[in-house]
N, CA, C and O atoms as CSV, one atom per row, in Angstrom:
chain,resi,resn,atom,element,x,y,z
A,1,UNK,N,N,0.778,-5.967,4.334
A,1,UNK,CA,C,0.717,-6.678,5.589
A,1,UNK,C,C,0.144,-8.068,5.332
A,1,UNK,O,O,-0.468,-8.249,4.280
A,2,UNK,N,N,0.321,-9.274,6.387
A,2,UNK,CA,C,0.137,-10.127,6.209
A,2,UNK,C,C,-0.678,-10.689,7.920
A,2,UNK,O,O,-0.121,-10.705,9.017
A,3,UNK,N,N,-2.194,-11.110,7.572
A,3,UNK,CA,C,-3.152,-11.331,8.814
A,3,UNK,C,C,-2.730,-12.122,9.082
A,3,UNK,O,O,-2.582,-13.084,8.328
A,4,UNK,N,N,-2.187,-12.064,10.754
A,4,UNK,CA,C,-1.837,-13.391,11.391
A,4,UNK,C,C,-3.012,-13.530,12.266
A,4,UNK,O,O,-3.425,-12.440,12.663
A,5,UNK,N,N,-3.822,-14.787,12.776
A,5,UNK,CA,C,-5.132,-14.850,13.511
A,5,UNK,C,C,-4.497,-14.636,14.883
A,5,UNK,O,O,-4.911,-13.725,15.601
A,6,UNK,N,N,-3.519,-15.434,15.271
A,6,UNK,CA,C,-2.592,-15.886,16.916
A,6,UNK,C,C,-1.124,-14.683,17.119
A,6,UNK,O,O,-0.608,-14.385,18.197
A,7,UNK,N,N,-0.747,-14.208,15.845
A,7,UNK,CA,C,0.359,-13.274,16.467
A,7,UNK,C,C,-0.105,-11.918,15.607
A,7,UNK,O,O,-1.044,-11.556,14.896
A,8,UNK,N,N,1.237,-11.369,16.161
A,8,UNK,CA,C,1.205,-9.796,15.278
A,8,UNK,C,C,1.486,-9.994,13.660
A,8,UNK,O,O,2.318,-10.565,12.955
A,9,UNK,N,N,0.575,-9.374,13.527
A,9,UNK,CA,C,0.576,-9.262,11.332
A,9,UNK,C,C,2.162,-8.957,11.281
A,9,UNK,O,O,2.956,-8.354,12.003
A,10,UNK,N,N,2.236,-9.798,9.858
A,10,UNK,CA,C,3.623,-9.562,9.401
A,10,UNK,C,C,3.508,-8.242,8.253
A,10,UNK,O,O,2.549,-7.817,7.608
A,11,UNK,N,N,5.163,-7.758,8.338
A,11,UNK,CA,C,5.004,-6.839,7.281
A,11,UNK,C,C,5.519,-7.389,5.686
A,11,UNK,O,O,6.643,-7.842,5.468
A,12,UNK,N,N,4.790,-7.286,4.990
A,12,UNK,CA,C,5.115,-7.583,3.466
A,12,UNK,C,C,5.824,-6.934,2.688
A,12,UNK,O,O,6.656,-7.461,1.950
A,13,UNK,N,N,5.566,-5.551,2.751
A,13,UNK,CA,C,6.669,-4.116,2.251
A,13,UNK,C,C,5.733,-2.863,2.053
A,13,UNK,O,O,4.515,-2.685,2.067
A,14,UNK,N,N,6.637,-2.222,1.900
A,14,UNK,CA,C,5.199,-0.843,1.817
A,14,UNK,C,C,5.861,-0.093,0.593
A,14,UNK,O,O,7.026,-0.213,0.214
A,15,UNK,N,N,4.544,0.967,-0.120
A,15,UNK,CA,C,5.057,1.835,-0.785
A,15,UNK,C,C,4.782,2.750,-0.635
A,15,UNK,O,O,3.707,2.946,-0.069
A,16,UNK,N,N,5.525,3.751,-1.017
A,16,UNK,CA,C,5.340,5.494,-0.118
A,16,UNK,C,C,5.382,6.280,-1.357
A,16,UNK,O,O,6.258,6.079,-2.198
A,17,UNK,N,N,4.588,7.051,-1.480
A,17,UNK,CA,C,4.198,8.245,-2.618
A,17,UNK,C,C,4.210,9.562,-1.448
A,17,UNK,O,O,3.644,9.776,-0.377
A,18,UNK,N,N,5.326,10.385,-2.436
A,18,UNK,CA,C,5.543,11.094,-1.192
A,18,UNK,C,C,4.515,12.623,-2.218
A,18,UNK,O,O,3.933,12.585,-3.302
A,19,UNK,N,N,4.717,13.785,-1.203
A,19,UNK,CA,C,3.723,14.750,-1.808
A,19,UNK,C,C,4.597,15.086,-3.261
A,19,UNK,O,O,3.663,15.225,-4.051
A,20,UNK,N,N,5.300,15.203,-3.704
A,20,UNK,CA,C,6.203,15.784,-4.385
A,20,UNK,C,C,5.578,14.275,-5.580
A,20,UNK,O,O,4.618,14.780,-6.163
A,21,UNK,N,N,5.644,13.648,-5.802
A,21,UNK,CA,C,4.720,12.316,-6.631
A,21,UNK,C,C,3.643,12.561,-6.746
A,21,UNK,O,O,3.396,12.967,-7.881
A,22,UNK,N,N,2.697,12.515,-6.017
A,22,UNK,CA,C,1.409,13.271,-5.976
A,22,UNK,C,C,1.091,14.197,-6.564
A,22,UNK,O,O,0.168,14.099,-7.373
A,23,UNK,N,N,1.867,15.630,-6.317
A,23,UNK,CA,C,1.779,16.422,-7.203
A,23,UNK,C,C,2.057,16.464,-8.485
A,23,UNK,O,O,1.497,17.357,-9.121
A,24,UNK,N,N,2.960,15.551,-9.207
A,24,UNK,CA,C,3.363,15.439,-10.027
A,24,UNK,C,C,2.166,14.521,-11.214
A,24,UNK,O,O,2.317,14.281,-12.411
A,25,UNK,N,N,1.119,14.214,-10.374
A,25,UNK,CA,C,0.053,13.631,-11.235
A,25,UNK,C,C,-1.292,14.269,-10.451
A,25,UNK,O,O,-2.128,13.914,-9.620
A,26,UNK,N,N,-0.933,15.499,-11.301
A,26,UNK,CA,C,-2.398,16.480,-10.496
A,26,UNK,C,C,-4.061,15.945,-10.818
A,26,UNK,O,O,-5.110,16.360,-10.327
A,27,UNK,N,N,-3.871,15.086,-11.630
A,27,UNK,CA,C,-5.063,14.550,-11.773
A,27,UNK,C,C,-5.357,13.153,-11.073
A,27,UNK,O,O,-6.501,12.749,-10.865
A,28,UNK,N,N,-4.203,12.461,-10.732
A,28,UNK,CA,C,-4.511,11.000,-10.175
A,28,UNK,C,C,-3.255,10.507,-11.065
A,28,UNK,O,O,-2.604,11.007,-11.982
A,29,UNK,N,N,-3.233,9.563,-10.517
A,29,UNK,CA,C,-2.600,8.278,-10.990
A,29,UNK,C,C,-3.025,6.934,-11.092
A,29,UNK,O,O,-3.878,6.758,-10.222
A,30,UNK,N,N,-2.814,5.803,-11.810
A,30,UNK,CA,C,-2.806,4.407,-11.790
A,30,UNK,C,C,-1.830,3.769,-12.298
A,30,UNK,O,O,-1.311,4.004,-13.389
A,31,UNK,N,N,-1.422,2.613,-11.241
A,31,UNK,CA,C,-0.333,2.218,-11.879
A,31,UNK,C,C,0.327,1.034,-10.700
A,31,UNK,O,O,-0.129,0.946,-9.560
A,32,UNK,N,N,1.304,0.295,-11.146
A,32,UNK,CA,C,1.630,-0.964,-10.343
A,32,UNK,C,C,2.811,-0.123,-9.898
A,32,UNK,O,O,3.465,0.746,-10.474
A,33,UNK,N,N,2.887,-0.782,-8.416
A,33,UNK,CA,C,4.310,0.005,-7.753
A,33,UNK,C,C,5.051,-0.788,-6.850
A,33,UNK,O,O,4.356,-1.240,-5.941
A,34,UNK,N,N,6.121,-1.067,-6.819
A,34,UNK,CA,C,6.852,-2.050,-6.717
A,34,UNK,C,C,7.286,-2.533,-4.815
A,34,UNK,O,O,8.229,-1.763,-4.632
A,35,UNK,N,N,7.192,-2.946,-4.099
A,35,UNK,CA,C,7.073,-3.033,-2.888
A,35,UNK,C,C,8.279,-2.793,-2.048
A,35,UNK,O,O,9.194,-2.970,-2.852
A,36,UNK,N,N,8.790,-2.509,-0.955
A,36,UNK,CA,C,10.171,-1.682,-1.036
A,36,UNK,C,C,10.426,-2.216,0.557
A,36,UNK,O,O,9.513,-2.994,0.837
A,37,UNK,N,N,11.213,-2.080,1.504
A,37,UNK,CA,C,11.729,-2.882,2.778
A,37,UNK,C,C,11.314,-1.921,3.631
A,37,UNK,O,O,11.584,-0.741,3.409
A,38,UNK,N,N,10.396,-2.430,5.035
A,38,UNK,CA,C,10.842,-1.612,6.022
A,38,UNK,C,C,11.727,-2.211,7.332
A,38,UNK,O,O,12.174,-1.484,8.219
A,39,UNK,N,N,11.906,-3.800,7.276
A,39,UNK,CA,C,12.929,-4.314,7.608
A,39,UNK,C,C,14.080,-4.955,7.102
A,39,UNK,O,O,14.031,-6.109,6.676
A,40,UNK,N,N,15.314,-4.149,7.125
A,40,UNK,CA,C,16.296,-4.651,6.052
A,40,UNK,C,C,16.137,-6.653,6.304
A,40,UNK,O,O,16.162,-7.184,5.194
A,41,UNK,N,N,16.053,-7.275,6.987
A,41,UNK,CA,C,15.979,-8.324,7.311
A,41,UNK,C,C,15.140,-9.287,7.015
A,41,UNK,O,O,15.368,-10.483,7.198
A,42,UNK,N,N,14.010,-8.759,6.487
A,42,UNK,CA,C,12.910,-9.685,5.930
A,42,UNK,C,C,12.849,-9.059,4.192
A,42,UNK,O,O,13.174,-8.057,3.555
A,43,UNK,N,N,12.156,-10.503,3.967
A,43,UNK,CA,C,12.560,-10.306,2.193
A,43,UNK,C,C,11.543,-10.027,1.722
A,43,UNK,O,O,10.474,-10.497,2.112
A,44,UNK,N,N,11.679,-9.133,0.706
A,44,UNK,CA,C,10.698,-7.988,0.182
A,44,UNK,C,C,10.419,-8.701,-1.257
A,44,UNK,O,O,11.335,-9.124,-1.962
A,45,UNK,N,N,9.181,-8.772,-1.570
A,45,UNK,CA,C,9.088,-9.267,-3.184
A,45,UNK,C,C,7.656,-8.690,-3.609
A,45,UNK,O,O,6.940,-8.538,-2.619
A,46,UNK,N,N,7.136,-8.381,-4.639
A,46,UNK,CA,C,6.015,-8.051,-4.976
A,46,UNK,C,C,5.357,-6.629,-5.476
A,46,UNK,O,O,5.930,-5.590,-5.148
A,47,UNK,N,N,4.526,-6.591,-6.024
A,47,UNK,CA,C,4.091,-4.698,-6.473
A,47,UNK,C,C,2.455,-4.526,-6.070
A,47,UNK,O,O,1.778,-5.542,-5.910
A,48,UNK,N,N,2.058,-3.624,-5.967
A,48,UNK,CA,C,0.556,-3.571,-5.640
A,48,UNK,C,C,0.134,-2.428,-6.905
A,48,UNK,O,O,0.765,-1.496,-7.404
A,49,UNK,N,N,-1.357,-3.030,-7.172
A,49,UNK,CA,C,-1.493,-1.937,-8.274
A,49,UNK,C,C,-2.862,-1.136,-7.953
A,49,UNK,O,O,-3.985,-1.507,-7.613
A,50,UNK,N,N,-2.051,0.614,-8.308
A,50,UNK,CA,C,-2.869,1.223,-6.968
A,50,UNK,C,C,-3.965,2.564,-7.709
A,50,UNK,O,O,-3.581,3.264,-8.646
A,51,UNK,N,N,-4.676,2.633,-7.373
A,51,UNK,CA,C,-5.405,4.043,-8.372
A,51,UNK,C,C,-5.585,5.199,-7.416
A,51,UNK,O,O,-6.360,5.066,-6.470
A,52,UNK,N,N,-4.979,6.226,-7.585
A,52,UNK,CA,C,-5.055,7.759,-6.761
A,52,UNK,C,C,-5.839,8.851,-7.633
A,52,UNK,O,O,-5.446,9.297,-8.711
A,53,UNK,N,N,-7.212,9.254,-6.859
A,53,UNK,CA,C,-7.987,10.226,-7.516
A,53,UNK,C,C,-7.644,11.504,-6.599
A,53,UNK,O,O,-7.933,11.450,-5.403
A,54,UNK,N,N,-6.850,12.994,-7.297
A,54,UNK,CA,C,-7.555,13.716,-6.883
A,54,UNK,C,C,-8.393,14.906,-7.196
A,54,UNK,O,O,-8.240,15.426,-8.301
A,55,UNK,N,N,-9.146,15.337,-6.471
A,55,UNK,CA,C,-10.417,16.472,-6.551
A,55,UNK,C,C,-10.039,17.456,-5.553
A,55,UNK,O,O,-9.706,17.304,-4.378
A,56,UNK,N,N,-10.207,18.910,-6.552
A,56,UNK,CA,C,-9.633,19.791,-6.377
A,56,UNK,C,C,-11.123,20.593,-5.118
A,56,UNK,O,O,-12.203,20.885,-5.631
A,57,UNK,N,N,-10.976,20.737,-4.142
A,57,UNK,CA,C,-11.931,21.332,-3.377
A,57,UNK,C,C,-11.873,22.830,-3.073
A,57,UNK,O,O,-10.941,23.589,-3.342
A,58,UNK,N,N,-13.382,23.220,-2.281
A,58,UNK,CA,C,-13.266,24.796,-2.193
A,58,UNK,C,C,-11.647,25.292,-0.873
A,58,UNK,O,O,-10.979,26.326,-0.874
A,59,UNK,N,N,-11.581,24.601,-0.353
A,59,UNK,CA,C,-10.542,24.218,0.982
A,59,UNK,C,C,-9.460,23.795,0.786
A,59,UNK,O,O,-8.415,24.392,1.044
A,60,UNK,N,N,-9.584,22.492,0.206
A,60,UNK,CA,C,-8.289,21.492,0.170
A,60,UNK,C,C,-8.738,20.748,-0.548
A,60,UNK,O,O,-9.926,20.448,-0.427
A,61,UNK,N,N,-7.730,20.034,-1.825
A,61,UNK,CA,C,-7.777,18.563,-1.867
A,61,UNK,C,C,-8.323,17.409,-1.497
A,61,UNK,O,O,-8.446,17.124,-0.305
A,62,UNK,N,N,-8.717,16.603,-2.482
A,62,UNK,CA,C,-9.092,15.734,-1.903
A,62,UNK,C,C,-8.532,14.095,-2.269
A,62,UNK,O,O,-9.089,13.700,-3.293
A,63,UNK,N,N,-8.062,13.590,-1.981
A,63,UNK,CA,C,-7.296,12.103,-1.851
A,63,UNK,C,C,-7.963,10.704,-2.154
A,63,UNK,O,O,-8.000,10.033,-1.123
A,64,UNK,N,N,-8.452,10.114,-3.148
A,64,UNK,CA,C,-8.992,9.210,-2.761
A,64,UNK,C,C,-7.422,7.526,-3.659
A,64,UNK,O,O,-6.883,7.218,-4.723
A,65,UNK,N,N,-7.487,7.112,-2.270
A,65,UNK,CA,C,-6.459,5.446,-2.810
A,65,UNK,C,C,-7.665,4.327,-2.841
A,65,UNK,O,O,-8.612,4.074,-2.096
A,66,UNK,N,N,-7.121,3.736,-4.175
A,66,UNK,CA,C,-7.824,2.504,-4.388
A,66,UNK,C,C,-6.950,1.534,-4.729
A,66,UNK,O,O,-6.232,1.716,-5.712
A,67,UNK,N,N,-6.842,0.129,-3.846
A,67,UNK,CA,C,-5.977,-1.022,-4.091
A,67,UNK,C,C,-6.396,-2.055,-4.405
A,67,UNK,O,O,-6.903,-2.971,-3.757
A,68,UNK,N,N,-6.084,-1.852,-5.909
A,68,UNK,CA,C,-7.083,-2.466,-6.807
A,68,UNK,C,C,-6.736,-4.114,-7.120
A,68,UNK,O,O,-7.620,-4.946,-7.325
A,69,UNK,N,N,-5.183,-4.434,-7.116
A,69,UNK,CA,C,-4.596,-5.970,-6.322
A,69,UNK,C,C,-2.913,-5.986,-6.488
A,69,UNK,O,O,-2.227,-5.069,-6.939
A,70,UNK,N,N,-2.465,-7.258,-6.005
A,70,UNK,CA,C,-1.001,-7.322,-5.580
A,70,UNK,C,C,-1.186,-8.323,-6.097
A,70,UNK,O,O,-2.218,-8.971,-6.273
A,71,UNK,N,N,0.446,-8.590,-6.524
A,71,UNK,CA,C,1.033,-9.699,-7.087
A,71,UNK,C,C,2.403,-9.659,-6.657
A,71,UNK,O,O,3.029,-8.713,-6.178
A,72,UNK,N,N,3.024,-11.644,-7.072
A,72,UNK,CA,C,4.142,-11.589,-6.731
A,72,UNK,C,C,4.685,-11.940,-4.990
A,72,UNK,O,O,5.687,-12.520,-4.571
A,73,UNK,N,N,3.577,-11.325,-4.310
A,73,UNK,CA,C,4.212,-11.203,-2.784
A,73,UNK,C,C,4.968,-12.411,-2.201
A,73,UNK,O,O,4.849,-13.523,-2.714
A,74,UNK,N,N,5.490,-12.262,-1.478
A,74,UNK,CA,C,6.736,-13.096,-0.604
A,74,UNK,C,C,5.456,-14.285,0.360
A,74,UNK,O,O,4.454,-13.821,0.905
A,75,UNK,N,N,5.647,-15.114,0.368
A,75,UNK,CA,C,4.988,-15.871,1.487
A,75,UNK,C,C,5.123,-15.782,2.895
A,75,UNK,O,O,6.122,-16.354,3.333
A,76,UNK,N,N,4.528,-15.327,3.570
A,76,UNK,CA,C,4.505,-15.364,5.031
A,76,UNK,C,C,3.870,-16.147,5.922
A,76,UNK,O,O,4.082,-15.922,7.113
A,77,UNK,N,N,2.839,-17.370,5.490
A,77,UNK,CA,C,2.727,-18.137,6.175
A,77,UNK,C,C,3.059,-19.761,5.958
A,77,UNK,O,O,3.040,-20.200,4.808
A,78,UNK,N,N,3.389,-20.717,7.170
A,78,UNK,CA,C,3.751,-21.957,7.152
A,78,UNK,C,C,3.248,-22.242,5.785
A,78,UNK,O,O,4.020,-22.502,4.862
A,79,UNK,N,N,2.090,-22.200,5.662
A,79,UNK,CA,C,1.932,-23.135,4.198
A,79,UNK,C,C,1.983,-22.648,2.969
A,79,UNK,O,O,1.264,-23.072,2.065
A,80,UNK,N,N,3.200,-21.319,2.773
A,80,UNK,CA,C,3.785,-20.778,1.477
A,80,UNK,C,C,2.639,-20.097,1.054
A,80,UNK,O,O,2.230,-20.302,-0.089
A,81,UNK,N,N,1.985,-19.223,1.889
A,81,UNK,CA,C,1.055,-18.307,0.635
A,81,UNK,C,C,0.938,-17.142,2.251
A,81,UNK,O,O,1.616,-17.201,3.278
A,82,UNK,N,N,0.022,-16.363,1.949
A,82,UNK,CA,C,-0.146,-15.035,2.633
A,82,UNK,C,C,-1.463,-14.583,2.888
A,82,UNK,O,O,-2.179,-15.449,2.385
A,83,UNK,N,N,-2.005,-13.920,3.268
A,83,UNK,CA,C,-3.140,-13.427,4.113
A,83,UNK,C,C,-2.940,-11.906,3.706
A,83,UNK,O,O,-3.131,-11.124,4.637
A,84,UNK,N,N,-2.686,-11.496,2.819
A,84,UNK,CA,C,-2.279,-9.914,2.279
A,84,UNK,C,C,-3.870,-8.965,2.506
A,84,UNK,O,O,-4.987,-9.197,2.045
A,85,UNK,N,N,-3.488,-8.097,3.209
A,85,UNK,CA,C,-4.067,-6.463,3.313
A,85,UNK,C,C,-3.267,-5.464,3.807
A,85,UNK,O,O,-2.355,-5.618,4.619
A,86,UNK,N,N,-3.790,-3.965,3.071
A,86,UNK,CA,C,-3.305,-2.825,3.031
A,86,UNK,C,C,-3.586,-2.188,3.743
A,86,UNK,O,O,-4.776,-2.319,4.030
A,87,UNK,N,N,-2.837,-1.101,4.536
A,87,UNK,CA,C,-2.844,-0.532,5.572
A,87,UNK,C,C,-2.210,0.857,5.231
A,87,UNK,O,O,-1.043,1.109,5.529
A,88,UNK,N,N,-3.412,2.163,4.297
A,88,UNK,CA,C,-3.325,3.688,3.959
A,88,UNK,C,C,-3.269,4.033,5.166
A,88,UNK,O,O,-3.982,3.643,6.090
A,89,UNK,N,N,-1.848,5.271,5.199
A,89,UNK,CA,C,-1.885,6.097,6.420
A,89,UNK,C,C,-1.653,7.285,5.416
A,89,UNK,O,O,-0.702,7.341,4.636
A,90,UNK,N,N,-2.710,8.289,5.544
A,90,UNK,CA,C,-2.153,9.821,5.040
A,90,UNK,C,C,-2.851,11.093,5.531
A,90,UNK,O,O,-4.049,11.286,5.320
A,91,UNK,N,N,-2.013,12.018,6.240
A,91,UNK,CA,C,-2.416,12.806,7.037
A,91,UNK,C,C,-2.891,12.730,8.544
A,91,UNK,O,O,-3.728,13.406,9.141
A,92,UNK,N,N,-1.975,11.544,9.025
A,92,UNK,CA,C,-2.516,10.835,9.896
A,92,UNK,C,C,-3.607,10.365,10.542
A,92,UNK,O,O,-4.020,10.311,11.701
A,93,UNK,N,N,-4.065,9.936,9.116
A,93,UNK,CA,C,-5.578,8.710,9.132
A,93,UNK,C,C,-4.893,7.711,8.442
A,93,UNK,O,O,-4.221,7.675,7.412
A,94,UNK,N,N,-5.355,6.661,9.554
A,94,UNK,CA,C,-5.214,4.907,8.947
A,94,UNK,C,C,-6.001,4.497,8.360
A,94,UNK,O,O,-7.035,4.872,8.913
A,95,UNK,N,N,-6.353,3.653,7.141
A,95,UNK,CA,C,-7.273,2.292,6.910
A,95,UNK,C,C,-6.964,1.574,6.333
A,95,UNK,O,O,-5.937,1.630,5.658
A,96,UNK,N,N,-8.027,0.282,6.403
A,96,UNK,CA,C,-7.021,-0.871,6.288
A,96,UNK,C,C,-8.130,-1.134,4.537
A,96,UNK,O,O,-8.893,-0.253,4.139
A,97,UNK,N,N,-7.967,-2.250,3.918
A,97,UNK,CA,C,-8.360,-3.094,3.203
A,97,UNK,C,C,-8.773,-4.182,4.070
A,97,UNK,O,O,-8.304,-4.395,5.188
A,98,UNK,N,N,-10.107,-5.178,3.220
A,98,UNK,CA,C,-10.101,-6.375,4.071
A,98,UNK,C,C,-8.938,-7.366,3.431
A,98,UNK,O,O,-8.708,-8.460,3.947
């Protein structure tokens, strides 16, 4: 995402690790991941590089994302640069990055 102060944040691109990925790195992952469209119409450029811990609990799993930085991204504001933060949704909990 991209902080606009006066309008609605722009979108930059997102990346989606679905459970089936996740599982597939039962210990975590790190690694740069490449940024992908959620409007065919706006132009997508850039990767974020991301670290996934997880810990195996008495209950459930446990999830931790760390966005550790981005490169590359597309410019979204008048003066060719961006205002970039991340916005984790999983299990339907949001948070952002500053």
């Amino acid at each position: 995402m991209d902080e606009d102060a006066l309008s609605r944040d722009d979108v930059i691109g997102k990346v989606c690790l679905t459970r089936d990925t996740i599982a597939s790195h039962p210990k975590g992952f790190s690694g740069w991941a490449h940024l992908t469209e959620v409007d065919p119409d706006e132009e997508v450029q850039g990767e974020i590089h991301l670290r996934l811990e997880v810990w195996p609990g008495a209950r459930a799993c446990r999830l931790r994302c760390s966005v550790l930085e981005a490169r590359d991204l597309a410019p979204k504001d008048r003066n060719g640069t961006s205002d970039p933060f991340v916005r984790v949704r999983y299990k339907g909990r949001t948070r952002e990055t500053s």
